[in-house]
LODRENLUM-27865 format. One record per atom (N, C-alpha, C): residue in one letter; atom name; x, y, z. Coordinates in nm, 3 decimals. Atoms other than C-alpha are relative to their C-alpha. Example, Ala and Ser with C-alpha at 12.3 -4.5 7.8 and 13.67 -1.06 7.14 Angstrom:
2
- A,N,0.089,-0.119,0.000
- A,CA,1.230,-0.450,0.780
- A,C,0.090,0.120,0.000
- S,N,-0.082,-0.119,-0.006
- S,CA,1.367,-0.106,0.714
- S,C,-0.077,0.109,0.073
END
This chain:
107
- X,N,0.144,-0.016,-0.005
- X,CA,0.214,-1.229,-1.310
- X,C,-0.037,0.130,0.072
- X,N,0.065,-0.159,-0.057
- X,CA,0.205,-0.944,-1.051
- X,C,0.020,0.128,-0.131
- X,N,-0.035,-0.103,0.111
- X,CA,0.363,-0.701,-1.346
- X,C,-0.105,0.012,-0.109
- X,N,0.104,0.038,0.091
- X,CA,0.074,-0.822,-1.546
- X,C,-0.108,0.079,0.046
- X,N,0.116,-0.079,-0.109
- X,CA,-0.187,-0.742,-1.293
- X,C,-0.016,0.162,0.050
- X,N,-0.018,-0.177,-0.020
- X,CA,-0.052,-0.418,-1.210
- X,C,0.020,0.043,-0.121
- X,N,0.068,-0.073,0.142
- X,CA,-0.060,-0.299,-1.605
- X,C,-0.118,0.023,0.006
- X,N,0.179,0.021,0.034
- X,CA,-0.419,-0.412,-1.624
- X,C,-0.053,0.129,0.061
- X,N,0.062,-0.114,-0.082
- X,CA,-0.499,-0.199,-1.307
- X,C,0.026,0.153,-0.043
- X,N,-0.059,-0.124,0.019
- X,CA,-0.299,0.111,-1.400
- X,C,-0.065,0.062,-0.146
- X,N,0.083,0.032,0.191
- X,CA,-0.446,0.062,-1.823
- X,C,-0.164,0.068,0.105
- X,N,0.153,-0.035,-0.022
- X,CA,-0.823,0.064,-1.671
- X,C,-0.006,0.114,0.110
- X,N,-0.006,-0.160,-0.063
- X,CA,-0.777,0.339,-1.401
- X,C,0.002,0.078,-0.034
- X,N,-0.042,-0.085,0.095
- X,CA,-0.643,0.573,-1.615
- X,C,-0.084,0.045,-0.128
- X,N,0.131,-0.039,0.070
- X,CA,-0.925,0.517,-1.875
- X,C,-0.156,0.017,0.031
- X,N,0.113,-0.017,-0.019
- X,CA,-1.220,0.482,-1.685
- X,C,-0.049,0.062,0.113
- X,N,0.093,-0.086,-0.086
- X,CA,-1.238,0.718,-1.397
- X,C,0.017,0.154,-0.042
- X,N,0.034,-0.157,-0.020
- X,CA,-1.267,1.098,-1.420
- X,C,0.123,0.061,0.043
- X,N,-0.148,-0.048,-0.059
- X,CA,-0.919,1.268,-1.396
- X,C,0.103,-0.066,0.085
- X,N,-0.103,0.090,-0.004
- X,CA,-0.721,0.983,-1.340
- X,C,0.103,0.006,-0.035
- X,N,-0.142,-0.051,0.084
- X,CA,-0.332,0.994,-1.327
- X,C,0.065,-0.118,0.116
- X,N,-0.086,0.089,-0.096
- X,CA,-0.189,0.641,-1.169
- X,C,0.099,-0.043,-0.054
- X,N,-0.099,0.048,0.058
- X,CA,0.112,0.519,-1.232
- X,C,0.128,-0.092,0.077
- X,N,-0.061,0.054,-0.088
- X,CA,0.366,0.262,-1.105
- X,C,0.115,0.041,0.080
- X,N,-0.100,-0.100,-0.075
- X,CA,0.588,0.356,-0.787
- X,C,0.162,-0.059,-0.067
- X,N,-0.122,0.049,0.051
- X,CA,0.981,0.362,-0.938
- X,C,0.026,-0.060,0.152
- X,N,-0.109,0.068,-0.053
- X,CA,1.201,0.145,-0.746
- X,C,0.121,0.047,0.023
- X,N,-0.114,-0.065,-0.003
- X,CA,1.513,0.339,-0.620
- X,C,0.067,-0.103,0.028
- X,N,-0.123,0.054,-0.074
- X,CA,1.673,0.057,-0.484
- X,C,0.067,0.020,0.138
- X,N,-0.017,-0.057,-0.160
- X,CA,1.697,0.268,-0.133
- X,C,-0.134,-0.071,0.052
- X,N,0.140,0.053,-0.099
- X,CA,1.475,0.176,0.137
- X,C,-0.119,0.107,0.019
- X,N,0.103,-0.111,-0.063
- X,CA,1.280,0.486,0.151
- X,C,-0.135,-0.065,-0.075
- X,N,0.140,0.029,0.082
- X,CA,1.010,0.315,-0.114
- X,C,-0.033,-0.183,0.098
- X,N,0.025,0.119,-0.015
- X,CA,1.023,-0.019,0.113
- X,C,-0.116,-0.015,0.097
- X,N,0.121,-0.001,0.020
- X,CA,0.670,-0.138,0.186
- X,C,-0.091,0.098,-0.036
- X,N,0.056,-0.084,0.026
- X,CA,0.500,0.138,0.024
- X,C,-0.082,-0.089,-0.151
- X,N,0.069,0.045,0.138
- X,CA,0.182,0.049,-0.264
- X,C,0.098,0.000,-0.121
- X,N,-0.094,-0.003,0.153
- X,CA,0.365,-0.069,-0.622
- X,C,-0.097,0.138,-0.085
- X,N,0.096,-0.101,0.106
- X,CA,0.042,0.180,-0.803
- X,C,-0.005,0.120,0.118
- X,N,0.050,-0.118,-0.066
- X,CA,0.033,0.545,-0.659
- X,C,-0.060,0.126,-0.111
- X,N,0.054,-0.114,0.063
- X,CA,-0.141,0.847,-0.780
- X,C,-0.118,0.030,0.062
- X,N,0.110,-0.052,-0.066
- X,CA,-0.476,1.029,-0.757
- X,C,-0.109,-0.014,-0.112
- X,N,0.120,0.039,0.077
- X,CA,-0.812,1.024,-0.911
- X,C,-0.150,0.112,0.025
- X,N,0.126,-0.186,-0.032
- X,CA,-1.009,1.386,-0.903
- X,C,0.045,0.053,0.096
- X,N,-0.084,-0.031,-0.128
- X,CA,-0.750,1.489,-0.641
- X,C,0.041,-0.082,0.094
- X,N,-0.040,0.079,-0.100
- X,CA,-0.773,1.198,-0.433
- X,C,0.136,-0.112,0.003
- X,N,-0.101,0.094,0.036
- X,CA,-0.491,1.004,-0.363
- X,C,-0.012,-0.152,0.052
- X,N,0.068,0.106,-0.025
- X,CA,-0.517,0.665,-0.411
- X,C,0.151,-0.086,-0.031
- X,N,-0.129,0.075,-0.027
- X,CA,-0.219,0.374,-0.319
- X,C,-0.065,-0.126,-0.033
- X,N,0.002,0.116,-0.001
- X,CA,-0.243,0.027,-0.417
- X,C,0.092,-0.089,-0.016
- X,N,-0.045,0.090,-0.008
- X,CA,-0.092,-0.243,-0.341
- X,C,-0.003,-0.155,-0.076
- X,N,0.027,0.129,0.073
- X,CA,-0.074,-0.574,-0.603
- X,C,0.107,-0.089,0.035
- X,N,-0.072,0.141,-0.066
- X,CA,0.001,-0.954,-0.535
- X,C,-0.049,-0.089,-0.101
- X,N,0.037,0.161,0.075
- X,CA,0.012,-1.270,-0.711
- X,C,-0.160,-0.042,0.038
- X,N,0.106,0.062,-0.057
- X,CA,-0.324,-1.446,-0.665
- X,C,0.001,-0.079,0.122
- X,N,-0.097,0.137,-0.109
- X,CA,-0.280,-1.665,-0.328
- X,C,0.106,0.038,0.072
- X,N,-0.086,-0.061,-0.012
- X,CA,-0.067,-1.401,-0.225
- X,C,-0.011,0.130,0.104
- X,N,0.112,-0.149,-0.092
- X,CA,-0.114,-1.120,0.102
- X,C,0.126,0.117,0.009
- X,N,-0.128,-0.040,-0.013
- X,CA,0.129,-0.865,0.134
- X,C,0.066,0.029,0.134
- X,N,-0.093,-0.001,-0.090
- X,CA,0.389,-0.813,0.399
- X,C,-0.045,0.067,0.142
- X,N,0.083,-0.092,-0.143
- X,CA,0.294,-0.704,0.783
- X,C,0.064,0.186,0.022
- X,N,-0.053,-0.128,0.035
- X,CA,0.529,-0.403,0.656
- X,C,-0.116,0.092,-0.105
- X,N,0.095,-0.007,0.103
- X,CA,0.284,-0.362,0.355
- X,C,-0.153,0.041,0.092
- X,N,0.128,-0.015,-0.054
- X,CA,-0.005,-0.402,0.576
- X,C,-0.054,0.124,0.071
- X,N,-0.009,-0.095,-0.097
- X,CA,0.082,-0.109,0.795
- X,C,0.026,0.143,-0.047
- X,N,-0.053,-0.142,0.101
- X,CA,0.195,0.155,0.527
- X,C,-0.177,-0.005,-0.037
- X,N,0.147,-0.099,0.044
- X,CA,-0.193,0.120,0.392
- X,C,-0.064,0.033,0.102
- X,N,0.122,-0.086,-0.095
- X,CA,-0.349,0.134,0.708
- X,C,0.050,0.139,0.054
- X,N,-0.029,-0.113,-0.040
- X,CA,-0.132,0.461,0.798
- X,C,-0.040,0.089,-0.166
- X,N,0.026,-0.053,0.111
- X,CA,-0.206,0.547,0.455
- X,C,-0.143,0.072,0.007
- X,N,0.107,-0.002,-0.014
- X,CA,-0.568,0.496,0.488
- X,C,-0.058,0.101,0.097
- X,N,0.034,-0.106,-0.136
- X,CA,-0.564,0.696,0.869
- X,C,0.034,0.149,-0.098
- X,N,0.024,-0.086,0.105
- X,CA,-0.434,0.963,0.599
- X,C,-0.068,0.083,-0.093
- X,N,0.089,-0.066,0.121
- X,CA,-0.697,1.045,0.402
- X,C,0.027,-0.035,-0.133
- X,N,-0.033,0.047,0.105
- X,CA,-0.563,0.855,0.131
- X,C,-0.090,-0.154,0.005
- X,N,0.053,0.155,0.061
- X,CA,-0.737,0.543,-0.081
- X,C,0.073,-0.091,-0.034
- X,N,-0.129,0.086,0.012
- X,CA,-0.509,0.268,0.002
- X,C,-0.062,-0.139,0.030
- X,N,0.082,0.164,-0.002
- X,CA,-0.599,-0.130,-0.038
- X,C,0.095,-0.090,-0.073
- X,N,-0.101,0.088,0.108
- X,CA,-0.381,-0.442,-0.201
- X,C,-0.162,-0.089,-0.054
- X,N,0.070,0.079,0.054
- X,CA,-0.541,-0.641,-0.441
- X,C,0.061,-0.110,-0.091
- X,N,-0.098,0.128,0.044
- X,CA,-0.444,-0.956,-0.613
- X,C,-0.090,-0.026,-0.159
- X,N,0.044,0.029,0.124
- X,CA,-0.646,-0.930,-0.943
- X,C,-0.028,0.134,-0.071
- X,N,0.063,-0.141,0.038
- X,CA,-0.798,-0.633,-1.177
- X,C,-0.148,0.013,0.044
- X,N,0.114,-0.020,-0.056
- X,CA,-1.156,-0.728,-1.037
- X,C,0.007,-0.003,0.128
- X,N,0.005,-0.026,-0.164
- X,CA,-1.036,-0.668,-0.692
- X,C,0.035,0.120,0.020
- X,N,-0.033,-0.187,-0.050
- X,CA,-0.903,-0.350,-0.702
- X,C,-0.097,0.112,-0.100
- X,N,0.143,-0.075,0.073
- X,CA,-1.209,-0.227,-0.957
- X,C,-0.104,0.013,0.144
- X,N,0.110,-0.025,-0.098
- X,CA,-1.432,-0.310,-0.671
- X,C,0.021,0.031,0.126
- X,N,0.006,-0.074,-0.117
- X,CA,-1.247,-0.189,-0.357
- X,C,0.007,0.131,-0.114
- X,N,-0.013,-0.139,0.008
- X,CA,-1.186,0.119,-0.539
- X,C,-0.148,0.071,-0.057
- X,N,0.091,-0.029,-0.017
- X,CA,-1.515,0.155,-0.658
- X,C,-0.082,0.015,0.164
- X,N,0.043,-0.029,-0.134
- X,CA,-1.624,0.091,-0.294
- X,C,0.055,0.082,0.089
- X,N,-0.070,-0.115,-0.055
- X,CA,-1.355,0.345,-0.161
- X,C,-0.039,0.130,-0.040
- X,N,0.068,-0.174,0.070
- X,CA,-1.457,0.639,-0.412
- X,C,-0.155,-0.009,0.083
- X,N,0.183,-0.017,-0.026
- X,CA,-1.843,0.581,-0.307
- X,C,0.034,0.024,0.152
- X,N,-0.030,-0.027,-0.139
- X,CA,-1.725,0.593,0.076
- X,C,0.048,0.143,0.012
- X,N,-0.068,-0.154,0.065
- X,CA,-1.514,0.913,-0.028
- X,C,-0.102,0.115,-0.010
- X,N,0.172,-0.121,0.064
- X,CA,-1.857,1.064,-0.168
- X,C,-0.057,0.054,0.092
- X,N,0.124,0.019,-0.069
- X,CA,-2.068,1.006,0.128
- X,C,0.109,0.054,0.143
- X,N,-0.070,-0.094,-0.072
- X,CA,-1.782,1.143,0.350
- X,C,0.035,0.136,0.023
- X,N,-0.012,-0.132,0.008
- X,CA,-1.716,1.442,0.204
- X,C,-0.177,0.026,0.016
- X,N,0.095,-0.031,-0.026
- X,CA,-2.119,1.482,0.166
- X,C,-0.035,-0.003,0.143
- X,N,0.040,-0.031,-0.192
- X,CA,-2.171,1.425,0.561
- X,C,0.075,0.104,0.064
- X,N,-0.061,-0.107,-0.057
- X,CA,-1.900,1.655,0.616
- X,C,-0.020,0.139,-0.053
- X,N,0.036,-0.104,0.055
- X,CA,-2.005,1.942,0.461
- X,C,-0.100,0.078,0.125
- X,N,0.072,-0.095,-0.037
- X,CA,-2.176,2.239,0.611
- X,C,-0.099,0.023,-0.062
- X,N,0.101,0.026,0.055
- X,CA,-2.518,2.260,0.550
- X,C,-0.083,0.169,0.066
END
């Protein structure tokens, strides 16, 4: 089911935002990819990590700690456990994104 979920997400990303390029992280089999988001890429430059789970499902306190260093990053990092969960943090991450770069700007 997660392999399912993460198509869906990666399918609708890819078609419906604006220079979209996500794609799922390979699996080396080394530890260097261990807790890191299964979906990485970017989305108009930004880079955006996600994390997918079964429904009923949270991910790992390893998991938990790669997005929030992710997140301290400057990167758009969140797990989600469906395709209408990671539509609407990432809609709510890009719009945060917006209103960040707009406050930070020089005026």
């Amino acid at each position: 089911m997660e392999k399912t979920i993460t198509n869906k997400i990666i399918k609708y990303i890819n078609k419906s935002y604006h220079q979209a390029i996500v794609k799922k992280r390979l699996s080396t089999g080394s530890t260097d990819n261990t807790g890191y988001p299964d979906i990485t890429g970017s989305i108009s430059g930004i880079r955006v990590e996600i994390e997918v789970k079964q429904p009923g499902c949270e991910p790992t306190k390893l998991q938990y700690s790669r997005i929030r260093k992710l997140n301290k990053n400057n990167c758009i990092a969140f797990w989600a456990d469906s395709l209408e969960s990671a539509i609407y943090q990432l809609d709510q991450a890009l719009l945060a994104w917006d209103n960040k770069i707009i406050f930070n700007k020089a005026v």
